[in-house]
ZAMARGU-4260 file (C-alpha; in steps of 0.2 Angstrom, whole numbers, plus 5000, padded with zeros to 4 digits):
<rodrens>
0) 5235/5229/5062 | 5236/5237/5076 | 5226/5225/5092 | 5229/5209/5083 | 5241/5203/5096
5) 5225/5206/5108 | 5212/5197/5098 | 5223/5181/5096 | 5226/5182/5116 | 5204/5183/5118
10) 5204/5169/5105 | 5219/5159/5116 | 5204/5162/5129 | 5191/5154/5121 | 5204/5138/5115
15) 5208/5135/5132 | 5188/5137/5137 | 5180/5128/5123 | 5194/5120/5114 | 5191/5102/5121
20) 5169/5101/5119 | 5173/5109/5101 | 5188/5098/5095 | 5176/5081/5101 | 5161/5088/5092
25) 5171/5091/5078 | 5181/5072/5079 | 5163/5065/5080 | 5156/5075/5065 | 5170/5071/5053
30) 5180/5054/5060 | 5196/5061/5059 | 5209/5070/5070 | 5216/5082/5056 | 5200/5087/5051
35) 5193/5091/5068 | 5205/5102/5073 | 5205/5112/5057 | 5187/5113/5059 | 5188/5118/5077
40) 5202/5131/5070 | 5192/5138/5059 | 5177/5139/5072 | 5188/5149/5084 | 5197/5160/5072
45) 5180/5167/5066 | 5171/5170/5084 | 5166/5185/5094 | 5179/5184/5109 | 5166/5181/5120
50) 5157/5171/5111 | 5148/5157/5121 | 5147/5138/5121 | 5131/5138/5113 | 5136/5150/5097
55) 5153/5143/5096 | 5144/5123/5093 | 5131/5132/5081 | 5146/5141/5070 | 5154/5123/5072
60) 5139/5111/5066 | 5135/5126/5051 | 5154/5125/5046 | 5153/5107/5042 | 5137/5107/5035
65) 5142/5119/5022 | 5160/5110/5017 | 5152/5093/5019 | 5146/5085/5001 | 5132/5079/4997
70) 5128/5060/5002 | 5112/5052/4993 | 5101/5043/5003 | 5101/5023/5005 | 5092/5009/5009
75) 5100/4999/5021 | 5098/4978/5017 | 5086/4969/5024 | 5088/4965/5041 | 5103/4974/5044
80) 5101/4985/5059 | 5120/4987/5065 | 5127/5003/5071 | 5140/5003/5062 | 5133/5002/5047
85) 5119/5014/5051 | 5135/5027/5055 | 5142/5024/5036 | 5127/5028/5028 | 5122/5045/5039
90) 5120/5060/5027 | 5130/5075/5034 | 5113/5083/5042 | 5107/5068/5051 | 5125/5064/5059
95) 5124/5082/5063 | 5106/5078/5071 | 5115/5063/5080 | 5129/5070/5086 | 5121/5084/5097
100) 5105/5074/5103 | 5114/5058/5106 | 5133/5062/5110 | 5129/5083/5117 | 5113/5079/5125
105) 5107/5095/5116 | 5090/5098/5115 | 5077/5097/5100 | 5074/5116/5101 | 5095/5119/5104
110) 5098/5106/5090 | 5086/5116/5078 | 5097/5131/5081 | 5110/5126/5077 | 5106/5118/5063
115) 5095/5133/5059 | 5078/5119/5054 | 5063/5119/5061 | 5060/5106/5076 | 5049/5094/5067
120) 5062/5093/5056 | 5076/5089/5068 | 5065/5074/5076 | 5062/5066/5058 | 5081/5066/5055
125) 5084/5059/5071 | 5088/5042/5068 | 5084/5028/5080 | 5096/5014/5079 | 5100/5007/5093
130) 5118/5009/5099 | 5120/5025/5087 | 5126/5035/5099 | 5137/5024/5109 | 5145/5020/5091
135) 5145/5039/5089 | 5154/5042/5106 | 5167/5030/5102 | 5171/5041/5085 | 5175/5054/5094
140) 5185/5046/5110 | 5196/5037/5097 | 5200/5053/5086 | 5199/5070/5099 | 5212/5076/5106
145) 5212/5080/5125 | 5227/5090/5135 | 5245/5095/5129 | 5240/5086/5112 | 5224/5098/5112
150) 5234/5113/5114 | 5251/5108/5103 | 5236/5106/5088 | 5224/5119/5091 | 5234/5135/5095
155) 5245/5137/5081 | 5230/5130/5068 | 5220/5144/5077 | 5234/5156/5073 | 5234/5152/5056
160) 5217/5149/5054 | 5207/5164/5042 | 5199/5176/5053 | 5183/5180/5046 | 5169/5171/5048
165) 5165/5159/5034 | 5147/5164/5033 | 5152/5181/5028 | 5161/5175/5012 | 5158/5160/5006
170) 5171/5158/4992 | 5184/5162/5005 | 5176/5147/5016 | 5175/5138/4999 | 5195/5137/4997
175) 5197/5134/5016 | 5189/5118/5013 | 5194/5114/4998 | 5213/5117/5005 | 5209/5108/5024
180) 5213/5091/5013 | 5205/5080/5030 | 5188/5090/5031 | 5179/5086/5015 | 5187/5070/5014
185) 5183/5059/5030 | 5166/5066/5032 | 5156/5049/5034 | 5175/5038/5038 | 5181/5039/5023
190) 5201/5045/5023 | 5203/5052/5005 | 5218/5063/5000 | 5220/5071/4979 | 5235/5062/4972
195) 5244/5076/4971 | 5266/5079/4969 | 5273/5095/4976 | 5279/5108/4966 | 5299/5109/4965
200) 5308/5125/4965 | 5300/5142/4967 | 5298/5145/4950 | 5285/5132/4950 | 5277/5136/4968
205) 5260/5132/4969 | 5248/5149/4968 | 5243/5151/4987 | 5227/5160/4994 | 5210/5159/4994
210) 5198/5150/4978 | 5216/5146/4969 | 5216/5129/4959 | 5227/5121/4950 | 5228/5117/4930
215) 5216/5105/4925 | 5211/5103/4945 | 5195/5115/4946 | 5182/5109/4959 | 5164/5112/4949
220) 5155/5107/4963 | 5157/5127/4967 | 5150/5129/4949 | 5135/5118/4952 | 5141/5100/4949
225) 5137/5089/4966 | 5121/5081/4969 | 5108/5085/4977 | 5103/5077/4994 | 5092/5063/4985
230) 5107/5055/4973 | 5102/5065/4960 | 5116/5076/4948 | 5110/5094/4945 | 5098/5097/4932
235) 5109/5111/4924 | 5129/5115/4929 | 5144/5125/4922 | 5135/5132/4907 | 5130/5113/4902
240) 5108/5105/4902 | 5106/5087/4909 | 5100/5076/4896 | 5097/5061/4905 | 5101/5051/4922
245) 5108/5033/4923 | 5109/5021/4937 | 5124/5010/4934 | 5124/4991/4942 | 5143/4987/4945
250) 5149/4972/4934 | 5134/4976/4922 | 5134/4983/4906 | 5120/4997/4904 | 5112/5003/4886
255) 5113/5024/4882 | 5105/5029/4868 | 5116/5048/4864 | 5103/5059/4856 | 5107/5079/4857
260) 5101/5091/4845 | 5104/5111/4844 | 5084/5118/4847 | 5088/5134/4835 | 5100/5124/4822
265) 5091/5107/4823 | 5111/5099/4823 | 5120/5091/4835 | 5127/5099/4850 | 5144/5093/4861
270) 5137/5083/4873 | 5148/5076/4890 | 5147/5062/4903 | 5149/5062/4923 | 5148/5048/4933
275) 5147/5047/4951 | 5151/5032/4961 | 5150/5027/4979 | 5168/5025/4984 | 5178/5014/4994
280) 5189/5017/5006 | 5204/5028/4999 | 5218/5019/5012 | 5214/5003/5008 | 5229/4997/4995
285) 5219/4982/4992 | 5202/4989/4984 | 5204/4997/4967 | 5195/5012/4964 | 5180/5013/4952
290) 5180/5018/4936 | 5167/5020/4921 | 5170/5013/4904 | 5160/5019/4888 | 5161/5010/4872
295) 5154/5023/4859 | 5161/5023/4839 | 5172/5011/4839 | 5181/5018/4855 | 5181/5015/4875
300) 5182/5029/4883 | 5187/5029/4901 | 5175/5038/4914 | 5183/5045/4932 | 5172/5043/4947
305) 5167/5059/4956 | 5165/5053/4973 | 5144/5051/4979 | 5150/5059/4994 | 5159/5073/4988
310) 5176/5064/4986 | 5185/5067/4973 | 5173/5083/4969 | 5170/5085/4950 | 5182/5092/4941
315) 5184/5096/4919 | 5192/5080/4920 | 5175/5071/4924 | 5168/5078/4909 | 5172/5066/4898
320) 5165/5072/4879 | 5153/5060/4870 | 5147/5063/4850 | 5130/5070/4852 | 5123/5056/4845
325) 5124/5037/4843 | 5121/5022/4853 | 5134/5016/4868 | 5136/5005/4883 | 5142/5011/4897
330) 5148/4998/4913 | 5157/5002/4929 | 5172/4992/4936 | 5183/4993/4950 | 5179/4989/4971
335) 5164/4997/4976 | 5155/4995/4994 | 5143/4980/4994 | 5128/4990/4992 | 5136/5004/4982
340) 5132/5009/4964 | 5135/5023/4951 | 5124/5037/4944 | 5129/5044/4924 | 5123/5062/4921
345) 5122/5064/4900 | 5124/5084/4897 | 5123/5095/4882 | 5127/5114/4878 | 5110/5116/4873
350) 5109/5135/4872 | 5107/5143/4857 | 5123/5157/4862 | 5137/5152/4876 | 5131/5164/4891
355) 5146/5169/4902 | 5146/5166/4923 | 5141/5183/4931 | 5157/5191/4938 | 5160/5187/4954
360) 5175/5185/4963 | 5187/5199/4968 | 5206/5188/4965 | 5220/5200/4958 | 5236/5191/4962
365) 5239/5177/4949 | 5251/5162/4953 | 5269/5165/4954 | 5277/5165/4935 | 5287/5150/4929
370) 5306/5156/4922 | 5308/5159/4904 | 5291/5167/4903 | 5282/5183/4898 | 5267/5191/4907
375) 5253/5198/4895 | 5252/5214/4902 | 5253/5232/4890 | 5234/5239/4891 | 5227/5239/4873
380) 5215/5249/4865 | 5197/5239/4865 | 5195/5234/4845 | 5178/5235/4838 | 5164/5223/4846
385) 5178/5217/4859 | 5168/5212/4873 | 5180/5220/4887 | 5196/5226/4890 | 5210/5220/4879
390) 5229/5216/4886 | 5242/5216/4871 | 5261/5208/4870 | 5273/5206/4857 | 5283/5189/4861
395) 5293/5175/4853 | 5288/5159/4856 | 5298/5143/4856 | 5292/5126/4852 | 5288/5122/4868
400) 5277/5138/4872 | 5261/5137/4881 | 5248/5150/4886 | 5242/5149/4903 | 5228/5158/4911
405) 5222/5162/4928 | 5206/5172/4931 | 5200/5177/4950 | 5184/5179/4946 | 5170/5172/4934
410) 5166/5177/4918 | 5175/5174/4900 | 5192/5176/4894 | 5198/5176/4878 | 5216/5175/4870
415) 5224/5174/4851 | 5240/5172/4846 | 5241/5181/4831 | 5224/5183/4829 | 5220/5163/4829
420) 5211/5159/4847 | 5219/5147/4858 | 5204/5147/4871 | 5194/5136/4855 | 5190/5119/4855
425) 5183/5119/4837 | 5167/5129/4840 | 5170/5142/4829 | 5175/5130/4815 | 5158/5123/4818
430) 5152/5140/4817 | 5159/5141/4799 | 5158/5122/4792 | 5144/5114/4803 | 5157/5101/4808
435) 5170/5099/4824 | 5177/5082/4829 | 5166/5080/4847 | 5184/5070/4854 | 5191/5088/4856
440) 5175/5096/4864 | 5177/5104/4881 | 5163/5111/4893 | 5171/5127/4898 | 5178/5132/4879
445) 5164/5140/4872 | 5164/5151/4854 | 5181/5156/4857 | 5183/5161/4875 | 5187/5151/4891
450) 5173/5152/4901 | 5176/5153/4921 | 5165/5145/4933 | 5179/5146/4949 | 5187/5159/4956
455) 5206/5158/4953 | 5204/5143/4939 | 5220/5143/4930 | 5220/5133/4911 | 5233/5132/4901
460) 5231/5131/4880 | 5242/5124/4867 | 5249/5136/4853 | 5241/5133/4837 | 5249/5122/4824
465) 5246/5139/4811 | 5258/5150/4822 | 5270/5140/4833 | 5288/5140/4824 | 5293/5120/4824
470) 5311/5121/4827 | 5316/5141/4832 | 5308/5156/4841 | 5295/5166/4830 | 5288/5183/4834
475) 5271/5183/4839 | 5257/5193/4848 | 5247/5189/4862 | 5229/5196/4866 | 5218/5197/4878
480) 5199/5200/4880 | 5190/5200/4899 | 5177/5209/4906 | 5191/5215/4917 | 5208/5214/4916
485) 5214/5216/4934 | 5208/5201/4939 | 5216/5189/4923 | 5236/5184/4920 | 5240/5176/4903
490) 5257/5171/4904 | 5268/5163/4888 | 5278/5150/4896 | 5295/5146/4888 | 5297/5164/4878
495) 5305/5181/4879 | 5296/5196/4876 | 5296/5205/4856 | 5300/5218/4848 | 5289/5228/4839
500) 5290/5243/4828 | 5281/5255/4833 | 5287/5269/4822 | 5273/5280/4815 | 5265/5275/4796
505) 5268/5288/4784 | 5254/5287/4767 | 5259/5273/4755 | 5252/5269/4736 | 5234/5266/4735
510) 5236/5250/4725 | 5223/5244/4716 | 5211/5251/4727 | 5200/5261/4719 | 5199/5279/4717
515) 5182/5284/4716 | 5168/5273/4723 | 5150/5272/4729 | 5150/5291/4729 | 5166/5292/4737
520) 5186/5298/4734 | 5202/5290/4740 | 5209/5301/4753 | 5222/5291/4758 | 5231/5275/4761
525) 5244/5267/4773 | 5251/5252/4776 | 5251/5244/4794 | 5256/5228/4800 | 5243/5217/4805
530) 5248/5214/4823 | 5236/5222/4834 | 5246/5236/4840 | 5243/5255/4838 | 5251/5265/4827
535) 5251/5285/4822 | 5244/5288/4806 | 5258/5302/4797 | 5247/5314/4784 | 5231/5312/4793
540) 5216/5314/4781 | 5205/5330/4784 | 5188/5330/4788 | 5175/5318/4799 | 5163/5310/4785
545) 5180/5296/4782 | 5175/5279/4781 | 5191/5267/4783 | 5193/5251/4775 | 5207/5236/4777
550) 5212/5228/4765 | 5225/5212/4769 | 5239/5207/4760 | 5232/5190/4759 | 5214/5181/4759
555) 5204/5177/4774 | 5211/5162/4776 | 5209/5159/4793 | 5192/5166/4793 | 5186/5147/4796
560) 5196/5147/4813 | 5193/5166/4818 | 5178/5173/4825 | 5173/5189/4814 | 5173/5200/4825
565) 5190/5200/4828 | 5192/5203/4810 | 5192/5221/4808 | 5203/5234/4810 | 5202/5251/4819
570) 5208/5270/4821 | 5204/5282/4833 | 5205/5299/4835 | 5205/5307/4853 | 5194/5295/4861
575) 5183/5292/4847 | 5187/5273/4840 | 5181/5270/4822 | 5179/5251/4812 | 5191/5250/4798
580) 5181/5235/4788 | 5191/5221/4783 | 5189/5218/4765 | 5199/5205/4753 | 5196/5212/4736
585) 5198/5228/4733 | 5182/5227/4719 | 5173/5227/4737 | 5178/5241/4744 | 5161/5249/4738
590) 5150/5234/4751 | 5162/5244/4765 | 5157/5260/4760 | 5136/5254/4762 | 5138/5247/4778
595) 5147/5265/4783 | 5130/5271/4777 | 5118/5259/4784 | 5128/5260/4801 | 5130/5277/4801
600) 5119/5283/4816 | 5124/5267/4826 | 5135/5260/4839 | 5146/5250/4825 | 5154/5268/4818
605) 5161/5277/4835 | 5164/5269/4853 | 5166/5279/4868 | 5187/5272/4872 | 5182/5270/4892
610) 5197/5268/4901 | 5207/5268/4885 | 5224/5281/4887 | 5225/5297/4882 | 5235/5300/4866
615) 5250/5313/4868 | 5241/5322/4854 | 5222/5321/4851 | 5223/5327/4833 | 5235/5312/4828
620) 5223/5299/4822 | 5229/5281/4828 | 5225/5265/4820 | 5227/5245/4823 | 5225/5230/4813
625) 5221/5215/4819 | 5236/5200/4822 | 5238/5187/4809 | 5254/5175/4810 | 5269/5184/4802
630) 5260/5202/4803 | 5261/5204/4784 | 5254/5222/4781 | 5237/5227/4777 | 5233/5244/4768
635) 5222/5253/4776 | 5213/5267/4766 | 5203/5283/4769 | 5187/5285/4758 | 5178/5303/4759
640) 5161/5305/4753 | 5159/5317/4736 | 5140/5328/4734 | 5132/5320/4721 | 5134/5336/4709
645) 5153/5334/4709 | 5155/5315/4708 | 5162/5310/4693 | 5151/5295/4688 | 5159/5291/4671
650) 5178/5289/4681 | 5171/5277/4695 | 5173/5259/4699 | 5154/5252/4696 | 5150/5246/4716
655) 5150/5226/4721 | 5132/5228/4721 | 5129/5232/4704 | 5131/5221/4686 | 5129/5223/4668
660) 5111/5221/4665 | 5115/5205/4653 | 5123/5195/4668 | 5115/5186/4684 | 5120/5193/4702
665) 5131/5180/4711 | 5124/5180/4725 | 5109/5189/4724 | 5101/5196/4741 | 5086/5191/4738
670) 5076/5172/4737 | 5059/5177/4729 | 5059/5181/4711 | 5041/5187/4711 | 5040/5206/4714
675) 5028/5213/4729 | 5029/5229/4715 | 5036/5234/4701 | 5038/5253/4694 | 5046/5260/4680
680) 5047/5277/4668 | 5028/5276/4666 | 5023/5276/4683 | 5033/5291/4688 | 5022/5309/4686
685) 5032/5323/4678 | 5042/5327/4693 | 5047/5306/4692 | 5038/5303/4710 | 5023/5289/4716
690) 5018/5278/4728 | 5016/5260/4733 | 5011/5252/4747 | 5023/5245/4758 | 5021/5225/4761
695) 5022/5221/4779 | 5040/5214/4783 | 5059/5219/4777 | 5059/5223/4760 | 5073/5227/4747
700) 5075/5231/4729 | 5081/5227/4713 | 5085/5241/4701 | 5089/5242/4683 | 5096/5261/4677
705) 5104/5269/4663 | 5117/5283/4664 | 5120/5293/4680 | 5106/5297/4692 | 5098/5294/4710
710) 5083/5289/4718 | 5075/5293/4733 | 5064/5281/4746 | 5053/5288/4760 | 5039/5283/4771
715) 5029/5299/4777 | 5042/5309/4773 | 5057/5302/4781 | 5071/5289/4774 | 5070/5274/4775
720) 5078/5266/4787 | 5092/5259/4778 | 5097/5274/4769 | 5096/5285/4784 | 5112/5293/4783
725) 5108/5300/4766 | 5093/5305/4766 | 5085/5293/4759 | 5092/5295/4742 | 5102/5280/4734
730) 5112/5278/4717 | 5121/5265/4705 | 5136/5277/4707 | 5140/5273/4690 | 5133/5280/4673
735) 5132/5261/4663 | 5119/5251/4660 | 5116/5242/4676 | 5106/5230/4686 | 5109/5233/4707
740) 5103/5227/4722 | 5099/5236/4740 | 5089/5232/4756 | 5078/5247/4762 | 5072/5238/4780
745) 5073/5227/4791 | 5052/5224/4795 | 5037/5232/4794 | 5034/5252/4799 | 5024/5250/4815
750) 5028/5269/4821 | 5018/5281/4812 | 5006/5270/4804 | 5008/5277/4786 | 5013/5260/4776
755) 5013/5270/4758 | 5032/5271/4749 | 5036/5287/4741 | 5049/5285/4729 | 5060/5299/4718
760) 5068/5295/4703 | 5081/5312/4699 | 5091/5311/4682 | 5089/5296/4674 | 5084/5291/4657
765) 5076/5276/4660 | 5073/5266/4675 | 5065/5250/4684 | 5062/5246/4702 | 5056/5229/4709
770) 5053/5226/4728 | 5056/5207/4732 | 5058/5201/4748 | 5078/5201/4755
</rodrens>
């Protein structure tokens, strides 16, 4: 910090040189006292210390170019040529245009600078009213300051005033505007100020610094959501597709036929409204402001006005949510200018998977937080198909808890409480039963994760009705998923932090899980509660070929609420992390154990733990279940695989997949009855092998066997590529008279080119293999 005290004294220079031309440019650019000398501030602050008159009204006029909103561009009535008038409707680049060439004497080439535009461009927005610039002139004599007032107003806003130039970050110049209430506001006369109360206490300080906003107060004109210089809303915004624009008639009721439809699914998608309106003048007590009604279903549904101008800017609460489809009439009331009118933006969430803001953003101090609340901060261990870091918290809620959020920077967050997602707004029950109740629809909640389009947005999430207690504190865990967690805080407002046992799992009773399986043995079996925390394993299994399964102590009941992939457990040895499937019955252990196999030499099995902490001893495996309300505990169990020779076919459990050959598979894996081949004993030479060819597409097959045996599937010599991680060789693991099912690919060998389908039968008496389509 050294030199500062120097810099500020250079920056006195250039108040006391400039200060005076600056502050009346600014004060004819804006209207307003306030927001002149915060522009002028902000002007000085961020220049050279001997930056000239000419580079100091350039930084000036590209300053209030960049906070000023967009205006739409109007016809003036017939015969209406006053001056005054003319000054109401200027857009921000032509009073920008005016107020050099009419009021600075600047030239067209000096004007074009400035504005950075090319000269012909300059002349055209020139406008050539008479009496313009006298009108102009008079703006800025009535609201400049000159003298003592000048320099009580602008040295300590200078001091205070960030010091880097708002070109070099424009999120920071963002907030600046968005905090300098005056600036945004009075650009084109109007004096608008958010109805806003103060905070009382420390505990409920509003967050300071730069691109904060408050709950429910996010500006999406940063995320997109102004219009363009012509009137017109943005074609796409915030993650959401414009449908269709409306031009609204105050006092007039206006037909909207809702129609959005889902490309991929062909069903309907949430849909939301914006209206814009032209807006009075806020300090007028008299005038009501306008507002949109929309009667849709049986409901009116009330429709705030974003300001055409920029004031008030959209925020979430303009995006009002509309069933996706149905017919509605939408009207505007309130006091709009003579000539005013209002524009209706109809959007969708039109893509086929919620695609999250890019990061951006560098915020990692969160709001100050409230009493009687805990900070969701122990580092986790990433569960499997997490899409980021993970924060972990065992709490006890009350009643009255709530989850708030801050993020400062872009992306997604998710959070659960016990494994049910508060950032939802019914999208992943729609996932599950096609259906969600469109009233509850918001644009930022998609699939389960908030997702953040502002820099230092803040939101804050009820607790579901599954987990919060109704009349007494409950123990409960909080998670969190972010592409970073350094720059989220998930707070629990009115709770305490929990207690959680963290003591290590010694082996339990297997159940009724079975013992031999799918050519696998037991090896072990725990019980863990189901609370998302990481727990040492005590009697560790030997050996790497182990595939884990989970089985809960109740069904998946909240599956219909739950994303799936959420839903599995995990253990991890070292740095190594490893899915425990989640199963309900333990008859299923043996679908586990397939997708072990079919996953074997893919990401799903291992993930390299970046980030994650050492344990104290790598050797000790580790393990976690996911959260579900009241942690009940799930057993986890250990399957090793057993050689063929040495599995004990007649003891096993005969797999999910397979059925007595007198019974119908429910469901099957495959629509087509009509087999692309069939082959049995006869087909098979004396070594029981052939060949067919292989149909072009995914294939599977449906095998009928008795007694204990194996078959073997390859395309010029190799596995196929379902059964990759055995060689190619499958079984019915059992040695009863049974009927089972299996997919061998996914799509057509396009590779080697050889299309012919070797096929082994080893051991058993009699067989018959049909390839259907899965």
């Amino acid at each position: 910090m050294a030199g500062a005290p120097e810099e500020r004294h250079d920056q006195g220079d250039l108040v006391a040189e400039h200060g005076a031309r600056l502050h009346h440019l600014a004060a004819v650019l804006t209207g307003a006292t306030d927001g002149a000398t915060r522009l002028t501030a902000q002007t000085l602050a961020a220049a050279d210390p001997g930056a000239g008159w000419r580079e100091l009204r350039g930084a000036l006029v590209r300053a209030y170019l960049r906070a000023a909103p967009r205006r739409p561009e109007r016809m003036l009535p017939d015969g209406v040529q006053d001056a005054g008038d003319v000054l109401e409707r200027l857009r921000p680049r032509e009073r920008a245009v005016a107020a050099l060439r009419l009021v600075h004497g600047a030239s067209t080439a000096d004007t074009a600078e400035a504005l950075r535009l090319p000269a012909e461009k300059v002349a055209r927005l020139l406008p050539t009213t008479p009496g313009l610039g006298t009108a102009l002139e008079a703006v800025g004599d009535r609201y400049a300051l000159h003298g003592s007032d000048l320099a009580a107003a602008l040295e300590p806003a200078v001091a205070q005033a960030p010091s880097e130039p708002p070109g070099r970050d424009r999120r920071r110049w963002w907030w600046v505007a968005a905090a300098a209430v005056p600036l945004a506001a009075v650009i084109g006369g109007y004096a608008l100020s958010p109805d806003r109360e103060e905070p009382d206490g420390p505990d409920q300080a509003a967050p300071s610094g730069p691109g904060v906003v408050q709950v429910g107060a996010v500006d999406l004109s940063e995320a997109g959501f102004e219009l363009d210089e012509d009137g017109e809303p943005p074609r796409g915004a915030a993650g959401l597709t414009r449908m269709e624009t409306l031009e609204l008639t105050p006092g007039r009721s206006t037909s909207l036929a809702l129609n959005t439809v889902d490309a991929r699914f062909g069903g309907q998608v949430a849909s939301f409204a914006v209206l814009w309106c032209d807006m009075p003048p806020a300090d007028d007590p008299a005038l009501d402001r306008p507002v949109g009604e929309i009667a849709v279903e049986g409901s009116t549904l009330t429709l705030p006005c974003a300001g055409t101008a920029g004031e008030p800017a959209v925020g979430l609460d303009h995006l009002v949510a509309l069933p996706a489809s149905g017919d509605a009439e939408v009207r505007v009331t309130g006091d709009l200018p003579p000539d005013g009118g209002a524009v209706l933006g109809l959007y969708a969430q039109t893509d086929d998977m919620a695609v999250e803001p890019l990061p951006d953003g560098d915020l990692t101090a969160g709001p100050p937080v409230p009493q009687d609340a805990v900070v969701v901060e122990e580092a986790g261990v990433v569960m499997p198909f997490d899409p980021g870091e993970r924060l972990v918290q065992p709490v006890e809620l009350s009643p009255t808890s709530t989850i708030r959020v801050w993020s400062g920077r872009t992306g997604a967050v998710s959070v659960l409480v016990d494994g049910i997602p508060v950032t939802d707004d019914g999208d992943l029950e729609w996932w599950t039963t096609g259906q969600a109740d469109w009233r509850g629809q918001k644009p930022d909640i998609r699939e389960g994760r908030w997702m953040v389009y502002v820099p230092g947005s803040t939101r804050e999430f009820t607790i579901p009705d599954d987990v919060v207690p109704p009349n007494s504190r409950r123990p409960a865990v909080v998670e969190v998923v972010a592409d970073s967690s350094e720059h989220v805080q998930v707070v629990a407002t009115q709770a305490v932090p929990g207690d959680a046992d963290r003591e290590p799992v010694p082996q339990a009773d297997g159940g009724e899980a079975p013992e031999l399986v799918s050519g696998h043995r037991l090896l072990g079996a725990w019980e863990l509660p189901m609370d998302g925390l990481e727990r040492e394993l005590l009697d560790p299994v030997e050996g790497e070929d182990v595939t884990w399964a989970l089985l809960p102590s109740r069904s998946r009941e909240l599956a219909g609420t739950t994303p799936l992939f959420w839903r599995e457990g995990a253990v991890r040895l070292g740095r190594s992390l490893t899915v425990a499937r989640q199963v309900d019955d333990p008859s299923d252990i043996s679908r586990v154990i397939e997708e072990a196999r079919m996953w074997e030499e893919g990401w799903v099995q291992e993930q390299d733990l970046t980030g994650a902490a050492e344990p104290s001893d790598p050797d000790v495996p580790l393990a976690m279940a996911p959260s579900t309300p009241g942690h009940p505990p799930g057993l986890l169990l250990a399957y090793g695989s057993v050689d063929y020779e040495d599995f004990d076919f007649a003891a096993a459990r005969v797999p999910s997949t397979s059925w007595p050959r007198d019974e119908q598979p429910e469901p099957s894996q495959f629509v087509s009855t009509s087999p692309l081949a069939t082959i049995t004993g006869d087909d098979l030479d004396e070594e029981g092998r052939t060949t067919v060819e292989i149909p072009t597409g995914g294939f599977g097959a449906r095998i009928e066997t008795e007694g204990r045996g194996r078959i073997r599937f390859q395309v010029g010599g190799e596995p196929v590529e379902l059964l990759n991680g055995t060689d190619g060789w499958w079984s019915s693991w059992t040695d009863r008279d049974v009927v089972s099912e299996t997919l061998l690919t996914y799509g057509a060998y396009s590779t080697t080119g050889d299309r012919e389908l070797s096929i082994t039968v080893q051991d058993y008496e009699d067989v018959r293999i049909e390839l259907l389509r899965p």
